[in-house]
C-alpha positions, 0 to 999 in steps of 0.5 A: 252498379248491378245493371252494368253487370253481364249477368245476375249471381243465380243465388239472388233469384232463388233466395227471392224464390224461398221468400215468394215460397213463404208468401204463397205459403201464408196466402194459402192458410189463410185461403178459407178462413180469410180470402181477404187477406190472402188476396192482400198477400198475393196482390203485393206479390203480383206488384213484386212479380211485377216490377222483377218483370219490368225491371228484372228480379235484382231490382225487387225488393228481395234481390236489393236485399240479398244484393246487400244483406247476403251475397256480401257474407257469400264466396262470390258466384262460379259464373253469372246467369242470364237475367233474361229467364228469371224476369220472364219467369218473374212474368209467368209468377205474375200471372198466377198472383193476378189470379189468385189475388182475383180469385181471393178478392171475388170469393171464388176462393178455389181459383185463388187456392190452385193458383196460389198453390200453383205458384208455390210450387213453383217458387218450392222448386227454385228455392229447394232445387235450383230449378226454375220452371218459368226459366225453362219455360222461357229456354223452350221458348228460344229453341222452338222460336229457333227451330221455327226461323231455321 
């Protein structure tokens, strides 16, 4: 069982990046002509960004779904991440989809834009590059917290 495992194929999160990445995508250019359903949009992206906090991200729809669909048809990974990052990061995408979905649901449409356009960047970075802005944010967090204790 996943849960069991010491670490997590670093492939799973970002193929969840390159869905989320089209989501935010969508959201986005239906900002002005319909808030509404782009406030729909982010909102079901705030309940994924949710549970990959709570539970970690190989427990969203997305990573059963690659867990499935797509790590099976792939060689299997040179080494296992940490699941520790991608659900802090799953965090910090929280925040911003609460915010957008709040901004697009109250008609402040440029709120929900920026962090939509916030979190797409984000989700662009992951899934195109491999770099996970949220996963670092959380390794500076372990160094400073270090760096403090010592």
């Amino acid at each position: 069982m996943a849960a069991d495992l010491p670490g997590i194929d670093p492939r799973g999160p970002r193929f969840t990046a390159a869905v989320t990445l089209v989501v935010f995508a969508v959201a986005l250019l239906l900002s002005d002509a319909a808030p509404g359903a782009a406030a729909v949009i982010t909102g079901v992206q705030a309940v994924l960004f949710a549970i990959g906090a709570g539970l970690g991200v190989h427990r969203t729809p997305t990573g059963v779904l690659f867990r499935r669909l797509v790590r099976p048809r792939l060689a299997p990974p040179a080494e296992l991440e940490d699941p520790a990052p991608p659900r802090f990061a799953q965090a910090v995408g929280l925040v911003f989809a609460v915010v957008a979905t709040i901004g697009f649901a109250t008609d402040v449409v440029l709120l929900g834009q920026v962090a939509a356009a916030l979190a797409f960047v984000a989700a662009f970075l992951n899934a195109v590059f491999a770099f996970c802005l949220g996963c670092e944010m959380y390794l500076l967090g372990l160094r400073l917290s270090r760096r403090a204790a010592a």
